[in-house]
N, C-alpha and C positions, 0 to 999 in steps of 0.2 A: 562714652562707650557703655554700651549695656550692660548687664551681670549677667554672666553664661550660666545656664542650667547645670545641673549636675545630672549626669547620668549613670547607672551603677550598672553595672553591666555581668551577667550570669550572678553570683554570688556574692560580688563583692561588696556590698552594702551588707550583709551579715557577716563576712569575715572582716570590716572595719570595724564593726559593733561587738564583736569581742576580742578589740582589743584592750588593754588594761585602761581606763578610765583617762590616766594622763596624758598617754600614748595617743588614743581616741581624741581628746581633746585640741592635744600638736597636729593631728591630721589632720580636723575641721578647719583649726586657724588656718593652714597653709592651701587646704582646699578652697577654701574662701579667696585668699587671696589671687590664686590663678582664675576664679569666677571673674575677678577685678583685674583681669589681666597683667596682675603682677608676676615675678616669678618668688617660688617656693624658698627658702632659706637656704636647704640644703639639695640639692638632686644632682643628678646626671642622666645624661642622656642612656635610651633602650635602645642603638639603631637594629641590634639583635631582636629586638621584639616588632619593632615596625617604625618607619619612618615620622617623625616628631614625636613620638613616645617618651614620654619620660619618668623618672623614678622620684619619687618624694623618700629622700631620706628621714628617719622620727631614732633617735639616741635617748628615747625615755623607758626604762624599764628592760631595758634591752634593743635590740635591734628591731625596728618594723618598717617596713616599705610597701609604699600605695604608688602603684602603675598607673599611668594617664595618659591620654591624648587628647591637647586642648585647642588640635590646630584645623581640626575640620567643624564648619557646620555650627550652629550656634550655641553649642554643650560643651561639658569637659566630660568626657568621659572617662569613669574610671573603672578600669578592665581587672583589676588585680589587686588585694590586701594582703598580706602576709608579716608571718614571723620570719625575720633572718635569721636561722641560725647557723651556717657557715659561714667561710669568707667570702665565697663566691655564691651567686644568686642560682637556685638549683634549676636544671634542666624542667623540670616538671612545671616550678613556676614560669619559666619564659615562656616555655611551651603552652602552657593554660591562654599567660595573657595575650599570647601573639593570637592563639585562637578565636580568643574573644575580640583582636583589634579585626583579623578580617571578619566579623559578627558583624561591625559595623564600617565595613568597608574603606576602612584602613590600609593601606599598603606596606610592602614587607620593602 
């Protein structure tokens, strides 16, 4: 099996890069890993954001979550970085990523 490209999508290659250092580092590991068609350590499913979407959970430094879709097309792409700080994922962030999943034609 090949290694899937990474694709960062509107912003989110600058709001993974600031995340804190260790935070950043957990997110590469696990991004790497879905490149190798593994799955991520922690996540769950987005079907609110689009169909095979999903969420990479990071418990380092606080709460951070990287949105992706790794099921179309020969990339993973990832739509969404972000700080969690509720317990639920805010409105504004589903909303961004589900935008950015129809960007690349994605389905809801």
């Amino acid at each position: 099996m090949a290694v899937k490209r990474l694709a960062f999508i509107g912003s989110s290659l600058d709001d993974l890069r600031n995340f804190p250092d260790e935070a950043r580092r957990a997110a590469g590991f696990e991004l790497r890993a879905i490149q190798n068609g593994l799955e991520p350590r922690d996540w769950k499913p987005m079907q609110s954001v689009g169909a095979g979407v999903r969420e990479i959970r990071i418990r380092v430094l606080g709460e951070w979550r990287v949105i992706y879709l790794a099921t179309i097309r020969d990339a993973v792409y990832v739509l969404h970085a972000f700080q969690k700080k509720t317990r639920k994922t805010s409105g504004h962030d589903i909303d961004l990523a589900r935008s950015r999943c129809k960007q690349i034609g994605g389905t809801i």
